[in-house]
Residue frames as a rotation matrix with the C-alpha (Angstrom) as fourth column:
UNK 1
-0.645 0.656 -0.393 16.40
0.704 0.310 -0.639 5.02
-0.297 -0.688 -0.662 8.20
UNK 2
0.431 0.662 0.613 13.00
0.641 -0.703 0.308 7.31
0.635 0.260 -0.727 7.70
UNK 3
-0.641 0.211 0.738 13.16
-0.298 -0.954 0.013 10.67
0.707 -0.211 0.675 8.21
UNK 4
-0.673 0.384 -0.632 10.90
0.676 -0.028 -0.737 12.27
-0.301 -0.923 -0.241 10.98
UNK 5
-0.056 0.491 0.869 8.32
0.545 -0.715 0.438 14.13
0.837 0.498 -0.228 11.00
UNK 6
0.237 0.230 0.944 9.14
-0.333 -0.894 0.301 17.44
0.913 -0.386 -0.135 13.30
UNK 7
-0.372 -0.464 0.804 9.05
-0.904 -0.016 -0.428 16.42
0.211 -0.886 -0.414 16.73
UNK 8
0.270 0.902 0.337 7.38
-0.899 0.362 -0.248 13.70
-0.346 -0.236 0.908 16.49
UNK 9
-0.390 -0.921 0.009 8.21
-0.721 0.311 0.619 10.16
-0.573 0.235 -0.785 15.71
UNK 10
0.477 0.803 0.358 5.84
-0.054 0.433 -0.900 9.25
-0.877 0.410 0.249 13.35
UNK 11
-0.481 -0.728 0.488 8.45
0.648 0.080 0.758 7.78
-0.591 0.681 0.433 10.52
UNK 12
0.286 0.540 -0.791 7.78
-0.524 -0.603 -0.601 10.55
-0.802 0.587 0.110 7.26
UNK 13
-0.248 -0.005 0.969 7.04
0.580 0.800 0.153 8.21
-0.775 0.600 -0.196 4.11
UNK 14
0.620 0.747 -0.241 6.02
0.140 -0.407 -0.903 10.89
-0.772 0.526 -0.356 1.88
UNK 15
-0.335 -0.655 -0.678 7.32
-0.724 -0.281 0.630 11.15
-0.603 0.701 -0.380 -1.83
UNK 16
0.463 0.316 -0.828 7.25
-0.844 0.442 -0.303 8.65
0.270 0.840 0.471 -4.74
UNK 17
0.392 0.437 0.810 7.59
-0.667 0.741 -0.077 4.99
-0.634 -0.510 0.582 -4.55
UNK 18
0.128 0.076 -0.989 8.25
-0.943 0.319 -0.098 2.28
0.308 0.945 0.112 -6.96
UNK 19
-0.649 -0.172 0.741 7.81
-0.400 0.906 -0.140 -1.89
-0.647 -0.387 -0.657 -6.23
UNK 20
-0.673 0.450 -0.587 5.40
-0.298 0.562 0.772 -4.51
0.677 0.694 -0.245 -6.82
UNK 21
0.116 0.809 0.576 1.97
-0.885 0.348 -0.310 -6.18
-0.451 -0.474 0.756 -5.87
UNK 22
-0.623 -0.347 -0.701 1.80
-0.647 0.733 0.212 -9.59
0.441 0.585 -0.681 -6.01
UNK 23
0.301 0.944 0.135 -1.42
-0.887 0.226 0.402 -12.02
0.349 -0.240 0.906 -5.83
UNK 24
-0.748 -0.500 0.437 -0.82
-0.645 0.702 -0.301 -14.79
-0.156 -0.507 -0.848 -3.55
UNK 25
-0.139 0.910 0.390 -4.18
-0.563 0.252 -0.787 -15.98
-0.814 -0.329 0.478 -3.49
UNK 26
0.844 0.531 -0.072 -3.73
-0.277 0.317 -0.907 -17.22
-0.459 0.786 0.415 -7.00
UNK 27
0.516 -0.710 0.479 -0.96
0.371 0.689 0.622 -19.53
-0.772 -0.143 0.619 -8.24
UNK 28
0.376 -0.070 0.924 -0.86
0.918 0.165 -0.361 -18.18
-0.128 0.984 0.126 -11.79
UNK 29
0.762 0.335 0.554 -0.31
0.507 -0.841 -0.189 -14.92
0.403 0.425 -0.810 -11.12
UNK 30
-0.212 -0.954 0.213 2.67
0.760 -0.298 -0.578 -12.61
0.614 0.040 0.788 -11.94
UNK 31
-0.330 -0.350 -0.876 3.82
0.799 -0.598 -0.062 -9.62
-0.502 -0.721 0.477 -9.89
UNK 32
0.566 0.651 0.505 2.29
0.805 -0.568 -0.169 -6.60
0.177 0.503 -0.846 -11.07
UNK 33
-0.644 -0.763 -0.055 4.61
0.763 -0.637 -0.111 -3.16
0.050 -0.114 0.992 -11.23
UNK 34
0.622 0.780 0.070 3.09
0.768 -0.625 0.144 -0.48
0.156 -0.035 -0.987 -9.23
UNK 35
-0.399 -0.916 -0.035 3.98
0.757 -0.307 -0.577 2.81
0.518 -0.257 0.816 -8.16
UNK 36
0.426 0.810 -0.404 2.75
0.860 -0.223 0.460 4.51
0.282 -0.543 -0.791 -5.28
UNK 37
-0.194 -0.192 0.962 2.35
-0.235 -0.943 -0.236 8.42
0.952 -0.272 0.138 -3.96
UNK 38
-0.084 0.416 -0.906 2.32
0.996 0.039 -0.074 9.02
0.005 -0.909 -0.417 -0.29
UNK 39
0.211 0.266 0.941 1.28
-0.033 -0.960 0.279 12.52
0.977 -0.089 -0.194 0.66
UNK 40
0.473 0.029 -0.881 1.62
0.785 0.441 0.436 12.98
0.401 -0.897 0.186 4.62
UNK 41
0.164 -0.359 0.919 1.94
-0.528 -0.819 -0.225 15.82
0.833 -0.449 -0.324 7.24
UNK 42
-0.986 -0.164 0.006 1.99
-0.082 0.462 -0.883 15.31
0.142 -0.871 -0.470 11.33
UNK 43
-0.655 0.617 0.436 -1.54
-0.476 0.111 -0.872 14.96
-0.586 -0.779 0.221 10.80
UNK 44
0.530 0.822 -0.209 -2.67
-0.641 0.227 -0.733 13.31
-0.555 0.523 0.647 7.88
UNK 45
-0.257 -0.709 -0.657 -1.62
-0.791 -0.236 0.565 10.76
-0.555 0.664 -0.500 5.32
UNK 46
0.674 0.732 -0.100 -2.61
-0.430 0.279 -0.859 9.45
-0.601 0.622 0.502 2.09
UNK 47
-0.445 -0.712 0.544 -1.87
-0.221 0.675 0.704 6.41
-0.868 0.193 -0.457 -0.14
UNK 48
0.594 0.634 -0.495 -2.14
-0.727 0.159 -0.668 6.20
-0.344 0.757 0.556 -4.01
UNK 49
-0.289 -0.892 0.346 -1.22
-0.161 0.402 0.901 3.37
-0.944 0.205 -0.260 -5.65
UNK 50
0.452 0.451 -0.769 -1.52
-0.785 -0.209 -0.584 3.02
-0.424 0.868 0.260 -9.28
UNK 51
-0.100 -0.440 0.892 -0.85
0.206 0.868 0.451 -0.36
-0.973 0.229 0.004 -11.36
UNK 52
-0.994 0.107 0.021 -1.22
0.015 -0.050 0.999 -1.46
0.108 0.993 0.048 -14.98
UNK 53
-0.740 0.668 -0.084 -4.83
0.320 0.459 0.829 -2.23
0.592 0.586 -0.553 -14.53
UNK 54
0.470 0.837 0.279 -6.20
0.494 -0.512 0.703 -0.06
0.731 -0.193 -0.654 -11.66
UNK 55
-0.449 -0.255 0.856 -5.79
-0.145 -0.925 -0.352 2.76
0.882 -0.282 0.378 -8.87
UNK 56
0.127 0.242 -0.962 -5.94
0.886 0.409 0.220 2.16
0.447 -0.880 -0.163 -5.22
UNK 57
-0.226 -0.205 0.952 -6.60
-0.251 -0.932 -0.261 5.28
0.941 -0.298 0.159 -2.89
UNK 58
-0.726 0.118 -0.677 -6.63
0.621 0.534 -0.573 4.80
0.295 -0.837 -0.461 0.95
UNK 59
0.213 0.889 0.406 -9.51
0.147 -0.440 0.886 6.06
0.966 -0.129 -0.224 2.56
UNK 60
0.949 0.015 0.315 -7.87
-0.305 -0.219 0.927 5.48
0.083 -0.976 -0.203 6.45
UNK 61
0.553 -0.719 -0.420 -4.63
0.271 0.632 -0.726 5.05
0.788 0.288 0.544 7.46
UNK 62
0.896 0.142 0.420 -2.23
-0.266 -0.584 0.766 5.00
0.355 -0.799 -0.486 9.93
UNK 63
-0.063 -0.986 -0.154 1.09
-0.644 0.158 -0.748 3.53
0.762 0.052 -0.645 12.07
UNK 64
0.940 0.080 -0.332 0.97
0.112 0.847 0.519 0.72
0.323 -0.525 0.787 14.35
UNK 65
-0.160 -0.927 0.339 4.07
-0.462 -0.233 -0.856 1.62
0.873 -0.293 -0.391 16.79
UNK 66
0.784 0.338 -0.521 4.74
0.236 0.614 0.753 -0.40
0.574 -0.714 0.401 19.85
UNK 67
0.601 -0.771 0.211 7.14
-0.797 -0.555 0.239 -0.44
-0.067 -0.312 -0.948 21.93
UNK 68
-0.549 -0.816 0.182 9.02
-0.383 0.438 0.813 -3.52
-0.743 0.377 -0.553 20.89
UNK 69
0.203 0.231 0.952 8.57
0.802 0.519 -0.297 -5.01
-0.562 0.823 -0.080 16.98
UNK 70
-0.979 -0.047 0.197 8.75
0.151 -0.817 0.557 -2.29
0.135 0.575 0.807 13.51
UNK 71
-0.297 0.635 -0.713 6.37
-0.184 -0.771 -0.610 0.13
-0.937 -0.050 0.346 12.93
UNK 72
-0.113 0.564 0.818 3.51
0.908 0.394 -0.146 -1.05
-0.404 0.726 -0.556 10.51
UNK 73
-0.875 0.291 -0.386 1.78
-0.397 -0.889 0.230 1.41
-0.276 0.355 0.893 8.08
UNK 74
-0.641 0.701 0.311 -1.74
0.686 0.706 -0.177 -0.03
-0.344 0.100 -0.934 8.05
UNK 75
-0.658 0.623 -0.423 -4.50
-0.744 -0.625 0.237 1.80
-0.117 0.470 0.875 5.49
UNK 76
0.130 0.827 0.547 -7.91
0.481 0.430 -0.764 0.83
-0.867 0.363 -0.342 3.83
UNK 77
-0.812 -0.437 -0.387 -8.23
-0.084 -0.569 0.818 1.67
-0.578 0.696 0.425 0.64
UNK 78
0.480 0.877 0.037 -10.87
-0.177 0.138 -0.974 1.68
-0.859 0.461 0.221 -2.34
UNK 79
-0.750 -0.593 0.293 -8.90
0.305 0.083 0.949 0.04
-0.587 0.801 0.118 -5.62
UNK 80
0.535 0.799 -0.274 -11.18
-0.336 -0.097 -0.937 1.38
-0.775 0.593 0.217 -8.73
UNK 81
-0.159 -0.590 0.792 -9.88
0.783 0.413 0.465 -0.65
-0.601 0.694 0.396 -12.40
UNK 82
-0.654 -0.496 -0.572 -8.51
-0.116 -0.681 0.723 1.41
-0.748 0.539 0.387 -15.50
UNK 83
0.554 0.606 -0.571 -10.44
-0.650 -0.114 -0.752 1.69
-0.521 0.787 0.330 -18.70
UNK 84
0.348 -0.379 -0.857 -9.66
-0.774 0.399 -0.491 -1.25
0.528 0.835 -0.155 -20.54
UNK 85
-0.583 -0.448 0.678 -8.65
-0.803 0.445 -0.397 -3.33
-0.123 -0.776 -0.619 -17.41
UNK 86
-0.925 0.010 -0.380 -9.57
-0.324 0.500 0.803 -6.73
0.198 0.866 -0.459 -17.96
UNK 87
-0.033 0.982 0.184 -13.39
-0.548 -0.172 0.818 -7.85
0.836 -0.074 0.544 -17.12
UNK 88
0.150 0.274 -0.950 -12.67
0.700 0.649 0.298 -9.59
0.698 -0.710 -0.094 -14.17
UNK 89
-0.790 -0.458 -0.406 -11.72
0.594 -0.413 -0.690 -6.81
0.148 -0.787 0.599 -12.37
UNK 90
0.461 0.886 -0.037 -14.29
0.729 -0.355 0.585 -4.70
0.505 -0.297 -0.810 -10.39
UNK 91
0.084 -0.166 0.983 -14.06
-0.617 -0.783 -0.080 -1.90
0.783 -0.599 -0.168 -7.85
UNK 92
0.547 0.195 -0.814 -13.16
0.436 0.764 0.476 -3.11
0.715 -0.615 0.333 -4.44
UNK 93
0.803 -0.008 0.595 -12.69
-0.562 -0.342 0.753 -2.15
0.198 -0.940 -0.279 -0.94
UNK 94
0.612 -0.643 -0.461 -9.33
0.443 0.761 -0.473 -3.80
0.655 0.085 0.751 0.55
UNK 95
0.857 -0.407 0.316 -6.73
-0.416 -0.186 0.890 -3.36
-0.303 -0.894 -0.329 3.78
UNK 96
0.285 -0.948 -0.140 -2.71
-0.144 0.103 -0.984 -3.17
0.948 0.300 -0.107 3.57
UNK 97
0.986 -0.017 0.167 -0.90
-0.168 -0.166 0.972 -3.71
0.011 -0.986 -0.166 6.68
UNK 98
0.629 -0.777 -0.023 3.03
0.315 0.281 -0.906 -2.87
0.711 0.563 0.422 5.87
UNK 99
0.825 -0.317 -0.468 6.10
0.522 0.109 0.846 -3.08
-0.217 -0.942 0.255 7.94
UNK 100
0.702 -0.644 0.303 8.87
-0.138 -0.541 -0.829 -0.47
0.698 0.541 -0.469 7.48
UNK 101
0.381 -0.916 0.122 12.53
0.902 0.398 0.168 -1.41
-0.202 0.046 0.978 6.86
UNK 102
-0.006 -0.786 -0.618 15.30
0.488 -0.542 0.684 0.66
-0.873 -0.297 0.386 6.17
UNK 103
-0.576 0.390 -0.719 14.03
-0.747 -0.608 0.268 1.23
-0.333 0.691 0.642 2.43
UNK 104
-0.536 0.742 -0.403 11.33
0.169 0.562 0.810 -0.75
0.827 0.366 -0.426 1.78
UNK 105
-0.251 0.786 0.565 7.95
-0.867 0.077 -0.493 -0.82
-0.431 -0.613 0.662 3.03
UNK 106
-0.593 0.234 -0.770 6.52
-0.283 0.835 0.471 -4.60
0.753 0.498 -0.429 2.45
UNK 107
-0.867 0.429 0.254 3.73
-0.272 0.021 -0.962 -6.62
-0.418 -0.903 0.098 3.92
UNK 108
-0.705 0.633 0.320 0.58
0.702 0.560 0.440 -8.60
0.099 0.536 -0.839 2.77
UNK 109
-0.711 0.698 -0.083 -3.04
-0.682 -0.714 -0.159 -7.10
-0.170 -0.056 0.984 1.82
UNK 110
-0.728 0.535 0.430 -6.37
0.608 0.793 0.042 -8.60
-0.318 0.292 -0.902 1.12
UNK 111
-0.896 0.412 0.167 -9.52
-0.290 -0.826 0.482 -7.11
0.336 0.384 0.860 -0.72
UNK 112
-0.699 0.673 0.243 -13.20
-0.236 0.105 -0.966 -7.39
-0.675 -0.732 0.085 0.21
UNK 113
0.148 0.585 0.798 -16.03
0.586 0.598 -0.547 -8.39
-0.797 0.548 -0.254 -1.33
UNK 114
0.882 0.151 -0.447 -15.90
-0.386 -0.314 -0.867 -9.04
-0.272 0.937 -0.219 -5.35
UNK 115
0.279 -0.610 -0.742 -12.61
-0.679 0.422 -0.601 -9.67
0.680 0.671 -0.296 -5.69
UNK 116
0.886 0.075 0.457 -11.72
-0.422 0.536 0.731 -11.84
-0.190 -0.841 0.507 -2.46
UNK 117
0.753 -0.647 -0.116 -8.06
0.437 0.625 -0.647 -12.26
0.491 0.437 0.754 -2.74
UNK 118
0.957 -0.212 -0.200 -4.96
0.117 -0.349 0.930 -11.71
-0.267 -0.913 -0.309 -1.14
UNK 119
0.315 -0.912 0.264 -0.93
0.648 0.004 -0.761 -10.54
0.693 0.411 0.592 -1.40
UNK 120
0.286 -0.709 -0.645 1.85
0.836 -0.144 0.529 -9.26
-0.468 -0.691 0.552 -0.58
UNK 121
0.993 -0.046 0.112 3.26
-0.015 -0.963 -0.270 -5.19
0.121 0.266 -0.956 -1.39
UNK 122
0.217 -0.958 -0.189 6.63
0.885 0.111 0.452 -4.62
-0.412 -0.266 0.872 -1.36
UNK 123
0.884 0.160 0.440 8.18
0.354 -0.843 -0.406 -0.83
0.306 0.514 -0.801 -2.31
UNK 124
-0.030 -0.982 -0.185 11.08
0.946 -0.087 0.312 1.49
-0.323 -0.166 0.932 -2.35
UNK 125
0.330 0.247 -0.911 11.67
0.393 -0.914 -0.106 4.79
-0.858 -0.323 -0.399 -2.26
UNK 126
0.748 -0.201 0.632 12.31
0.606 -0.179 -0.775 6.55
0.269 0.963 -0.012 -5.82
């Protein structure tokens, strides 16, 4: 199960990653190996991910805790493509909304204008 953070029961996700992104929105398209940093205290926390072809930083985030269902991890982000990344890609704005499991965080995203497309995230602690 996650770790705490302190007294508090905000699950701690921080460390290295490793999983995949995968476009749903588009039949043709393979899974993409990413690997994401979390950073995160009891009062902040930040999400890079980093494919083959660009670099997603969250800009908000948070947890979605209820009292009955899992605890989400739900961010915004700004994705910005790599040098060399192929010309369809652009910068874009875009929203994750993952559910942590025992190891894995997984859970669908979509991006905003420009690229207008959607998937699923799936990870694992390193």
């Amino acid at each position: 199960m996650f770790r705490l953070i302190g007294w508090t029961t905000v699950p701690d996700l921080q460390g290295s990653w490793a999983g995949t992104a995968q476009e749903t929105s588009t039949a043709d398209r393979d899974a993409v190996e990413v690997s994401v940093v979390i950073e995160q205290n009891w009062s902040s926390i930040s999400i890079v991910l980093t494919g083959t072809d660009s670099r997603s930083v969250s800009t908000v985030a948070g947890f979605e805790m209820k009292d009955a269902g899992p605890t989400k991890l739900v961010y915004s982000y700004f994705n910005e493509p790599k040098p060399g990344a192929p010309e369809t890609m652009e910068a874009h704005p875009g929203f994750a909304r993952l559910q942590l499991d025992e190891n894995m965080v997984e859970g669908d995203y979509f991006t905003g204008r420009g690229r207008g497309t959607h998937g699923e995230l799936k990870f694992t602690r390193d």
